[in-house]
C-alpha positions in Angstrom: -56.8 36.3 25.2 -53.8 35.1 23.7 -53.8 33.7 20.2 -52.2 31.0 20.7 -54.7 29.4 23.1 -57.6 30.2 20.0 -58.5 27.1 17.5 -61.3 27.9 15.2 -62.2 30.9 17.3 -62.7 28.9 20.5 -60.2 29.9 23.6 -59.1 26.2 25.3 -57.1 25.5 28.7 -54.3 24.4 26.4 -53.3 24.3 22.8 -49.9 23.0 21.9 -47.5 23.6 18.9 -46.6 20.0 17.2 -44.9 19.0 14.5 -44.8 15.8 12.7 -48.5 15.2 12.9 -49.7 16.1 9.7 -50.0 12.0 8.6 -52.4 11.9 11.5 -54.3 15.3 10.6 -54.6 13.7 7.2 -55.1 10.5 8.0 -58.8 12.4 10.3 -59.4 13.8 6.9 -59.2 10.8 5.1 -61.8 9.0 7.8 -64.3 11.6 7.9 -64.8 11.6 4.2 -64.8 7.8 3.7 -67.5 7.6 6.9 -69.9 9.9 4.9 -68.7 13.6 5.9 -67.4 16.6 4.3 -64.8 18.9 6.0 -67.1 22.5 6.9 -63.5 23.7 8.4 -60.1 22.2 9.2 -57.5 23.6 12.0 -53.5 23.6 11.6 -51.7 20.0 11.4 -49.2 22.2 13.4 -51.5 22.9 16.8 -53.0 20.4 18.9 -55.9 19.2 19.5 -57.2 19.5 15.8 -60.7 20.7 15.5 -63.0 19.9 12.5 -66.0 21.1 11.6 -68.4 18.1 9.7 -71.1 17.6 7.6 -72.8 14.2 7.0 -74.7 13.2 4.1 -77.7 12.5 6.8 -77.7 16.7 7.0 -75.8 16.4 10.7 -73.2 18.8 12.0 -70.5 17.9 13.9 -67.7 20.2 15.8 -64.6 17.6 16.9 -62.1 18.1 18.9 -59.3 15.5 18.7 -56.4 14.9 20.7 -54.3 12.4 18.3 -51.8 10.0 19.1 -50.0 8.1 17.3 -50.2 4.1 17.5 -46.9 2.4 16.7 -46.1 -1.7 16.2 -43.1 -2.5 18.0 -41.4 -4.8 20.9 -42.0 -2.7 24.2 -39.4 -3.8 27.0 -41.4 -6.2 29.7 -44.7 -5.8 27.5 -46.1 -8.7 25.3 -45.0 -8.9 22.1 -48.4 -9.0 20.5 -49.6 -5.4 21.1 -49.4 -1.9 19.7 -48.7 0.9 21.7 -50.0 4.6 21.6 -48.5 7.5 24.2 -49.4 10.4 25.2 -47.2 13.4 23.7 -48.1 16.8 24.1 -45.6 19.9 24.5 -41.9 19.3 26.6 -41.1 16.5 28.9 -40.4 19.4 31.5 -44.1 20.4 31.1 -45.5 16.7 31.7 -45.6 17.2 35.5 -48.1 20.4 35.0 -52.2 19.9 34.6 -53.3 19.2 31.0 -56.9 19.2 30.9 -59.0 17.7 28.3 -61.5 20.4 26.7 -65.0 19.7 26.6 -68.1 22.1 25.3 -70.0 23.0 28.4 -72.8 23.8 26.5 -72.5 20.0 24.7 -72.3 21.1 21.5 -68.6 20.0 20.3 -67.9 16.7 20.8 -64.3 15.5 22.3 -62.6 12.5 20.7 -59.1 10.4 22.1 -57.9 8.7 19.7 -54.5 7.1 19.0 -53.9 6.5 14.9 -52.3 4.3 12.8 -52.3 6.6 9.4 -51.1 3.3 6.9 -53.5 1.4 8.1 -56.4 2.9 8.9 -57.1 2.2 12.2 -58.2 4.1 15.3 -58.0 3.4 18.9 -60.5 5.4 21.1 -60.2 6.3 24.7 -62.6 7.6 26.9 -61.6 11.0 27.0 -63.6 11.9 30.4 -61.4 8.8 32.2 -58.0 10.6 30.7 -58.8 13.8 32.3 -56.4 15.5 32.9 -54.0 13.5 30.1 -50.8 11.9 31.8 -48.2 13.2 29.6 -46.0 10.5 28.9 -47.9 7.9 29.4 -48.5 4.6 27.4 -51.6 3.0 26.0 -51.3 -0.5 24.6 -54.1 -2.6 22.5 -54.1 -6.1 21.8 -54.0 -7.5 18.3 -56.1 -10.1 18.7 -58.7 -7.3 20.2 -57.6 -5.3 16.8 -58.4 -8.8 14.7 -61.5 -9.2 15.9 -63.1 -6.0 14.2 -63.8 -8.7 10.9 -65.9 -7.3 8.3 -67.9 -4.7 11.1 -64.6 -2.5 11.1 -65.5 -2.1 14.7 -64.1 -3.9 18.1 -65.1 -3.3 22.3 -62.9 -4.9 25.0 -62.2 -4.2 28.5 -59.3 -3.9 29.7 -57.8 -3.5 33.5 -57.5 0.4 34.8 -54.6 -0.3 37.4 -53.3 2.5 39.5 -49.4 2.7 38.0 -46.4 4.8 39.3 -47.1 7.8 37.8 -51.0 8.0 38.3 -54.1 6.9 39.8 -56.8 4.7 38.8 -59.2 6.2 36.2 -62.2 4.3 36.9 -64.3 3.4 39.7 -64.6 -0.2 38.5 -60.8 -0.6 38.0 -61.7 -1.2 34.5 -61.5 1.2 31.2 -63.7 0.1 27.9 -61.7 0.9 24.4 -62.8 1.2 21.6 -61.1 0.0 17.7 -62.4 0.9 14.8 -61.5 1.7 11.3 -61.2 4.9 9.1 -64.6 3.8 7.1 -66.2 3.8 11.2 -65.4 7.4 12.0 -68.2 9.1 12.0 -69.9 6.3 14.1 -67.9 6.9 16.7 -68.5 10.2 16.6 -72.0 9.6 17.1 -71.4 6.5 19.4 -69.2 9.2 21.8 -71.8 12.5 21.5 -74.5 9.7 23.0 -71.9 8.4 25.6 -70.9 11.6 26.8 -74.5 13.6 27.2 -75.1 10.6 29.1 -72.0 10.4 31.2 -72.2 6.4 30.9 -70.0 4.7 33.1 -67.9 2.1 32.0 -69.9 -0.9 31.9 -73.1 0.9 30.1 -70.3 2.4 28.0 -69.3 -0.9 26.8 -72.8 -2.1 26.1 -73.4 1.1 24.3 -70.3 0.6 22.3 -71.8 -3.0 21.7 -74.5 -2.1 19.6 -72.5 0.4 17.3 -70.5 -3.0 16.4 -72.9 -3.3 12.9 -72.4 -0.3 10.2 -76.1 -0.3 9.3 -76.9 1.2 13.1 -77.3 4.4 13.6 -79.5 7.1 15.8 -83.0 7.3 14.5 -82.9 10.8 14.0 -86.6 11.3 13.7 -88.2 9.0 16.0 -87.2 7.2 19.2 -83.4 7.7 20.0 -81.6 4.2 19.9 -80.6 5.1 24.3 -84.7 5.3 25.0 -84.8 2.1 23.4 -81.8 0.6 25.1 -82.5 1.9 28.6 -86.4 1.2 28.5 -86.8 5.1 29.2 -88.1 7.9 27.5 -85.1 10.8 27.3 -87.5 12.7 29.8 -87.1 10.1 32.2 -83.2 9.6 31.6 -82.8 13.2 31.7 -85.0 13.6 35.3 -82.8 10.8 36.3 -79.5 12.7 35.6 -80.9 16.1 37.2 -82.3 14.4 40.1 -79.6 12.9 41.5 -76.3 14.9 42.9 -73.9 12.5 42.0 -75.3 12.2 38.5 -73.4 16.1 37.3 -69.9 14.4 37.9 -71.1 10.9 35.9 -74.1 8.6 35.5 -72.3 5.9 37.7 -75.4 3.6 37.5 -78.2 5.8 38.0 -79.8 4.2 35.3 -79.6 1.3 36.5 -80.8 2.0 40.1 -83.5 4.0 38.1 -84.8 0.1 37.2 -83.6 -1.3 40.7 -85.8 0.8 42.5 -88.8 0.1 39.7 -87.4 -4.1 40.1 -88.2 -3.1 44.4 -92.0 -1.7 43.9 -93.0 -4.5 42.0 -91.9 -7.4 43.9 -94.5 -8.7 46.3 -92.1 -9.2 49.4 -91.6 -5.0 49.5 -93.4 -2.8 51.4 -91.7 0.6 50.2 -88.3 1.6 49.0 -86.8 4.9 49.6 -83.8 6.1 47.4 -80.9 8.2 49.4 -78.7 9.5 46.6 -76.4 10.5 49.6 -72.9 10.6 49.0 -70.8 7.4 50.9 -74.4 5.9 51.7 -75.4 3.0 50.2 -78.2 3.6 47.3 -81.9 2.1 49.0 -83.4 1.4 51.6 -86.0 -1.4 51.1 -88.8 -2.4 53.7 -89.6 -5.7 53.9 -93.3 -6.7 54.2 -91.8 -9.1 56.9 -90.3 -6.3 59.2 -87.0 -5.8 58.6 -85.4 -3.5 56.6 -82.5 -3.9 54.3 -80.0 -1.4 53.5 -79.3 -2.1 49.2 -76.0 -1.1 47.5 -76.6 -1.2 43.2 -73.7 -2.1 41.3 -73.5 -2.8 37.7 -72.1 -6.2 36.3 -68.9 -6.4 34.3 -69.7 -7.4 30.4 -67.3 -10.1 30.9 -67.7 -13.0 32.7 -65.7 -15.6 34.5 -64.3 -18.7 32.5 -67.4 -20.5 34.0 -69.9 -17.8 32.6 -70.2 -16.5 36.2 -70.8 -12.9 36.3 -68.4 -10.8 37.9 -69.3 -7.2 39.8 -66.3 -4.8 41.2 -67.6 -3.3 45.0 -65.3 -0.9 45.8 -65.5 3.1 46.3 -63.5 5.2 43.7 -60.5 6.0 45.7 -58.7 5.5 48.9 -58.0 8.1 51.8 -54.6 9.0 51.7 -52.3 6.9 54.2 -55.0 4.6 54.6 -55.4 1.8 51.6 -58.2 0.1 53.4 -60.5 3.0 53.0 -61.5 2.2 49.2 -62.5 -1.1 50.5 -66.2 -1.1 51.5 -66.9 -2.5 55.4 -68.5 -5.6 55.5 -71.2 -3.6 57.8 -71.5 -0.7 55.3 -75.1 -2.7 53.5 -76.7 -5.3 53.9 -77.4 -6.4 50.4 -75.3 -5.7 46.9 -77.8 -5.7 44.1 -75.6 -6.6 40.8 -77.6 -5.4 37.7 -76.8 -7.8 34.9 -77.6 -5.3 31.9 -73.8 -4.7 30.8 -73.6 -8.5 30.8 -77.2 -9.9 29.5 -78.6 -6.9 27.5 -81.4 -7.5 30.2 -82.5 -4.9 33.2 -82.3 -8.2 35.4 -80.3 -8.1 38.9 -78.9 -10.5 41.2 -79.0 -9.8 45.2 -76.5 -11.4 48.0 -75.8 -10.5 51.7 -72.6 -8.7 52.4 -72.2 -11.2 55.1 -71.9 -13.8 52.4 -69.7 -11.7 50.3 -65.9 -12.7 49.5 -63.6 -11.1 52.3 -60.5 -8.7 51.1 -57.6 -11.0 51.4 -55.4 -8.6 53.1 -58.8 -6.6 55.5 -60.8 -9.3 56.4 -63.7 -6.5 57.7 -63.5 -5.5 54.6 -65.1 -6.6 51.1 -63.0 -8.2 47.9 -63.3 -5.8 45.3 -64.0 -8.4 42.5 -67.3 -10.8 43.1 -68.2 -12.9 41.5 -72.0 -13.7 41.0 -73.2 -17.1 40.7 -76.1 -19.6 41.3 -75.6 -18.6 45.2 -77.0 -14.9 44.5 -80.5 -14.6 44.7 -82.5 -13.2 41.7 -85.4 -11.9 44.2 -84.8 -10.0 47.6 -87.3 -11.7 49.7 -85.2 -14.6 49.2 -82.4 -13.0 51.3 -84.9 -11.3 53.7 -85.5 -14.4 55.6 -81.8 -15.3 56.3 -80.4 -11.9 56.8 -79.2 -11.1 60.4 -81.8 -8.4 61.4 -83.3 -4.9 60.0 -81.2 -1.2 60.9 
């Protein structure tokens, strides 16, 4: 094992010599003791990602590894002017085309953080670290001011922003959408804590966001010895939101809604119009299968609502699969004959384990595949909030 892959006596797929990063080593430093830590252990400003070892005046111990960025103000050629920009820098541009994994614990223990830094003022910018693996060396990350204003007093700030797929990648996200969060130095430790929750979970981007949501006030925090704040925010015990996790395939990779199909299929066996549900957790399927007491039965795709709505207040909802065949665009589009039904779960959006149901037939066609679905919905008054109320117009049971 080479020494030069080794930081604090862990072995990771890549460690990289910088220089010219000790502002942002300090400027950790700085954060972790004005957020309530003391530094256990410290890695070289000189090798990236810096790991520290924390202690917080709650008795907690932290391991964090941090890939740091830094965040610059600055005119960007065909960008707005009122943004900062972060990139990603690791190692020689003739490296950038080669894979540069993010490390993660397997055993959970350390947490990962992606964070771009702004040393003279304070101020972080957090990435989701499992959408930017591997990182795309090279490639830039831009934050609004006005979404960097609107920390106020809280120190703290959540936005969505658009995940587009761009020349030199991809999209990250299922969705098409990416949540980011700002916060400042005083906030560190938060996050830390905000990210070790969002992580063991695998929360997708929309429960990330809501997550994120309710860090917003300094005075919240984990209950460390009763009820943990998720159990409280996803109406489960961690039992239950663990046996969701390990009974579902899908669920190793990311949560991708399984929580909230866990309360879709609970919404099914209490309303009076259903006569069983079955769950397939089958990859490309869609998620239920829902008897009707009338007959028929309905096939039920569960997506989760975006926490922004539409100018109107309409909700909005993404159906689309997480990427396209290759030489066929069409394929990330779902087939208007793939379901019957799109169940949007309004949590993200509402705070509220509510849903809203519509036929596929009545769905929004792709502009340029009309047998194909519009990726962006958006969910008004013509959704129903019950699924006997679509039973009856629907075009026959499978």
């Amino acid at each position: 094992m080479s020494p030069e892959s080794i930081i604090a006596g862990r072995s990771y797929p890549r460690v990289y010599k910088v220089s010219g990063r000790s502002d942002l080593h300090a400027a950790i430093l700085e954060a972790i003791s004005e957020s309530g830590g003391k530094v256990l252990y410290s890695s070289s400003p000189t090798r990236a990602p810096f790991y520290f070892g924390i202690q917080t005046l709650r008795g907690e111990r932290f391991g964090v590894l941090i890939y740091a960025f830094r965040i610059v103000n600055g005119k960007t050629k065909n960008r707005p002017d009122d943004e900062v920009r972060g990139q990603l820098r690791f190692g020689s541009e003739e490296s950038w085309n080669q894979d540069h994994p993010v490390a993660q614990d397997i055993a959970g223990v350390d947490i990962t953080l992606l964070l771009g830094i702004q040393p003279d003022a304070g101020l972080f910018i957090a990435l989701d670290p499992n959408l930017w693996d591997p990182l795309p060396m090279g490639i830039s990350f831009y934050a609004k001011q006005s979404n960097l204003d609107s920390m106020g007093d809280s120190g703290w700030s959540v936005w969505e922003k658009d995940n587009r797929a761009g020349k030199k990648r991809s999209a990250r996200s299922e969705s098409g959408l990416e949540t980011v969060v700002a916060f400042e130095k005083s906030r560190l430790l938060d996050y830390v804590r905000f990210e070790r929750s969002a992580t063991d979970l695998m929360l997708d981007t929309a429960l990330r966001h809501s997550a994120a949501e309710k860090y917003k006030e300094p005075d919240f925090s984990v209950n460390l010895v009763g009820t943990h704040e998720l159990e409280e925010q996803f109406q489960l015990s961690s039992s239950q939101i663990m046996e969701i996790i390990a009974s579902r395939t899908r669920l190793s990779v990311a949560v991708r809604g399984g929580v909230a199909e866990h309360h879709l299929q609970s919404f099914f066996q209490s309303a009076a119009e259903v006569e069983r549900v079955s769950s397939l957790d089958i990859d490309a399927m869609h998620d239920f299968d829902v008897s009707m007491k009338s007959g028929e039965t309905l096939r039920v795709e569960c997506k989760n609502a975006s926490p922004n709505r539409y100018a109107d207040s309409s909700f909005k909802v993404e159906v689309q699969k997480t990427r396209a065949s290759k030489g066929d665009p069409s394929s990330r589009f779902y087939r208007t004959n793939a379901f019957d039904v799109v169940a949007a779960c309004l949590y993200s959006a509402t705070g509220e384990w509510t849903f809203r149901f519509k036929l596929t037939s009545d769905l929004t066609p792709h502009k340029d595949f009309p047998e194909c679905i519009a990726p962006m919905q958006k969910v008004d008054d013509t959704w129903a909030a019950n699924i006997g109320d679509l039973a009856a117009d629907s075009a026959g049971g499978h």
